[in-house]
N, C-alpha and C positions, 0 to 999 in steps of 0.2 A: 319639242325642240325649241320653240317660238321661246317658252319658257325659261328654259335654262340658258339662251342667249342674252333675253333680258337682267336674267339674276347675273350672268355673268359680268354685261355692262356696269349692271348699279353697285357691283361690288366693286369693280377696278376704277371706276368713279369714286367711290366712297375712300379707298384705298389711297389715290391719286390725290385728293382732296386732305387726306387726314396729312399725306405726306410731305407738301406744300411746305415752304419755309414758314416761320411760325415768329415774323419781325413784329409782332406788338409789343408796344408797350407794357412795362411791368404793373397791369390791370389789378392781380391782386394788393398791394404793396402801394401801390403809387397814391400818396397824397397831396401829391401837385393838381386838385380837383380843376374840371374841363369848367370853362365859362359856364355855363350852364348851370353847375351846381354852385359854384362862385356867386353866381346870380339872385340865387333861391334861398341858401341859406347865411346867414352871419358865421357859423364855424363849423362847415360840415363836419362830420367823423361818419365812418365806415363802422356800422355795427354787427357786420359781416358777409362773407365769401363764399361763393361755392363754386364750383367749375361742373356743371352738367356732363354727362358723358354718356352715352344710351351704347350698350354693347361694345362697348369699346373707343366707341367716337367718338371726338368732341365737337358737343352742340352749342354752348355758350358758357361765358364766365359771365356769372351774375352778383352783382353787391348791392346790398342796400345802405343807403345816406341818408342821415338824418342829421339836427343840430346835434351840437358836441355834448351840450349838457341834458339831453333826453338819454330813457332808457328803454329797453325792450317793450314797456307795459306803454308808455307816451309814444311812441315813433308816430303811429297812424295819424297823428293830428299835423303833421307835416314830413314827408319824406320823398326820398326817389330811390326809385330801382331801377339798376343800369346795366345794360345786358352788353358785353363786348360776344359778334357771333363768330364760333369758328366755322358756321358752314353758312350755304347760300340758302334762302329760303322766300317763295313765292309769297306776294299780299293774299293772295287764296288760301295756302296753306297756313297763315299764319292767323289770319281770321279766322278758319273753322277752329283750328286747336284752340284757342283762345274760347270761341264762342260755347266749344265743347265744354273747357274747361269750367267755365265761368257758370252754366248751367249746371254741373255736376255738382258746384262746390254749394252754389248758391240757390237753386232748384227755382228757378226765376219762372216764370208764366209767357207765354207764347207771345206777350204783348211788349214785354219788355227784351225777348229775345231778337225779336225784329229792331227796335232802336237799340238794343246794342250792337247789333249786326251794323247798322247804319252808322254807329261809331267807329265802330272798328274800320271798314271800310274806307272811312274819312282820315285817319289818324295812321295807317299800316300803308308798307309801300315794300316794294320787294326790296330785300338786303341780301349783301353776298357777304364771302368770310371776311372779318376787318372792319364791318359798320359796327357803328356802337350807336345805340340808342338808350333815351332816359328819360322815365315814366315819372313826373312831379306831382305828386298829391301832395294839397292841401285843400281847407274847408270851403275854396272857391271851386275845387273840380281836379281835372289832368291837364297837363300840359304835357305832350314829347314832342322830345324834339330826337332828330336825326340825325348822326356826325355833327354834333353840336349847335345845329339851326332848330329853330321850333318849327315845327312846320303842322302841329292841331294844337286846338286848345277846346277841350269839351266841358262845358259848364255845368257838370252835374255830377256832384258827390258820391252818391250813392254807386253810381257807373263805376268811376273812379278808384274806391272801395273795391266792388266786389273784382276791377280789373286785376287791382292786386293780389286780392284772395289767390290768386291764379297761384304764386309763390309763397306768400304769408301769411293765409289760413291753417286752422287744425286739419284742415280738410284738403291740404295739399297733395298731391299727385304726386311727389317726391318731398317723405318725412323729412328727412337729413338735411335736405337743400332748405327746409322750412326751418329748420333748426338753425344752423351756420346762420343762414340768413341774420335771424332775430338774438345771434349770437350766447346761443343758450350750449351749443359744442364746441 
């Protein structure tokens, strides 16, 4: 009984939430780039879009930026991935998935699983639907920042990298989102 109250909850939540008025900004489309990316690159362009959606929800709209004149094969030597969320999501929850993911992708060693754990940690902060956050790799490391403030800066590459793999490896957890992405559909 305990059961099916709980499932009951998290589905009229889930329901309630999806059904929320939905006043963002025109996220895919909008080239009016946020200070942020203003900042990092001389002439962003968006080399693709994807709108996540798990069972019918929507989890986040995500784009990657890079300079105007890079292509699919150059992006990694400097970019950002910017995730507008449509749902609320704990720094716990968003660590472990990340940390899951980042292991799966990259099959890292118990030693570096721990200082990425300790990045993540430092850099993730609970977000509700409407934050937008943006992941800037370049060959100094990540910067995010949060509704447009930086708030980490981790100096290490390779972290950095495999953070991203998360969405723009072959080895991503969602093909199609990898694709859009790096603008190859």
């Amino acid at each position: 009984m305990k059961l099916i109250i709980k499932t009951y909850f998290l589905l009229l939540f889930l329901t309630v939430n999806s059904l929320a008025s939905d006043d963002y900004h025109n996220f895919e489309l909008n080239n009016n780039y946020s200070k942020e990316i203003v900042k990092n690159f001389t002439n962003p362009k968006t080399l693709g879009y994807y709108k996540l959606k798990i069972l019918g929800f929507n989890i986040y709209d995500i784009k990657l930026i890079a300079e105007n004149n890079s292509d699919q094969k150059s992006y990694r030597k400097k970019f950002a991935i910017n995730i507008l969320y449509k749902r609320n999501f704990t720094k716990k929850e968003l660590v472990e998935a990340s940390i899951e993911e980042i292991k799966r992708i990259n099959l890292i060693d118990s030693k570096k699983e721990k200082l990425y754990t300790n990045y993540l940690e430092k850099i993730f902060v609970d977000v509700i639907k409407g934050d937008i956050k943006t992941a800037f790799v370049d060959d100094s490391g990540l910067k995010l920042y949060y509704n447009s403030e930086l708030i980490s800066n981790i100096s290490d590459h390779e972290f950095a990298i495999h953070f991203a793999d998360i969405w723009l490896s072959e080895k991503a957890k969602y093909k199609t989102m990898q694709k859009k992405l790096l603008g190859y559909e």
